[in-house]
C-alpha positions in Angstrom: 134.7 -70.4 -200.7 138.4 -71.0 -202.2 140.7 -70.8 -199.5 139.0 -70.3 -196.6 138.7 -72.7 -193.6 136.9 -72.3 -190.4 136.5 -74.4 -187.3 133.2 -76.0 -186.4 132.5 -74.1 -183.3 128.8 -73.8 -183.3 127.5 -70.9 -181.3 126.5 -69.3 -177.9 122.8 -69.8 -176.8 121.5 -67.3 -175.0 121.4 -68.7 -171.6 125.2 -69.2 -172.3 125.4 -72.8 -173.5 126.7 -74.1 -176.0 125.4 -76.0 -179.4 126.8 -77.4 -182.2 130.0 -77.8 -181.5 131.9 -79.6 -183.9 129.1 -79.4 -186.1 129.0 -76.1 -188.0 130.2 -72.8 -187.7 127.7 -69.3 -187.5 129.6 -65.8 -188.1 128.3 -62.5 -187.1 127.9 -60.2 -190.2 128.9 -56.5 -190.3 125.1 -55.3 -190.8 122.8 -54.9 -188.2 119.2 -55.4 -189.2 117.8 -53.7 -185.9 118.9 -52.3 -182.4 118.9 -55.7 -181.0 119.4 -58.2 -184.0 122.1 -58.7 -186.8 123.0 -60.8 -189.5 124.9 -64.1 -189.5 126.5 -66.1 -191.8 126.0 -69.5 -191.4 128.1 -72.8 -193.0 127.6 -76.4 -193.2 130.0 -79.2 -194.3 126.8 -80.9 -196.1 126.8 -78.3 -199.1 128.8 -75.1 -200.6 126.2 -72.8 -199.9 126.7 -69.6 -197.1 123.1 -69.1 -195.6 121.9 -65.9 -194.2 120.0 -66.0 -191.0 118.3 -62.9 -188.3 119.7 -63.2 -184.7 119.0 -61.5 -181.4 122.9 -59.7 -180.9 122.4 -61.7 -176.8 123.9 -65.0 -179.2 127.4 -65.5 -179.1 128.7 -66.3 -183.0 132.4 -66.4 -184.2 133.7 -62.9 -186.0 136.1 -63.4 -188.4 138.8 -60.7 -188.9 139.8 -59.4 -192.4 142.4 -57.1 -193.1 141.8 -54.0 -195.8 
């Protein structure tokens, strides 16, 4: 990912708390894959890789904005 930084702000449990802060940062995708889940994008400062995970929309993940 050339030039692109992001903070490691973990994400929102459900209950509200929080996890993984400092540790990683989780982005909500665009697509929904049901009513009640979407797509994330998940990084981690061990490898280059952008991972693709399934989670219930009640989890709290950062949204990054990009401009058209």
């Amino acid at each position: 990912l050339v030039g692109f930084s992001a903070l490691l702000a973990g994400y929102r449990y459900t209950n509200g708390s929080f996890y993984d802060l400092g540790s990683y940062p989780s982005f909500w995708s665009s697509s929904a894959s049901s009513s009640s889940d979407a797509w994330s994008r998940d990084l981690y400062t061990s490898d280059s890789a952008v991972y693709r995970y399934n989670y219930n929309k009640a989890f709290g993940f950062s949204v990054r904005c990009l401009r058209d």
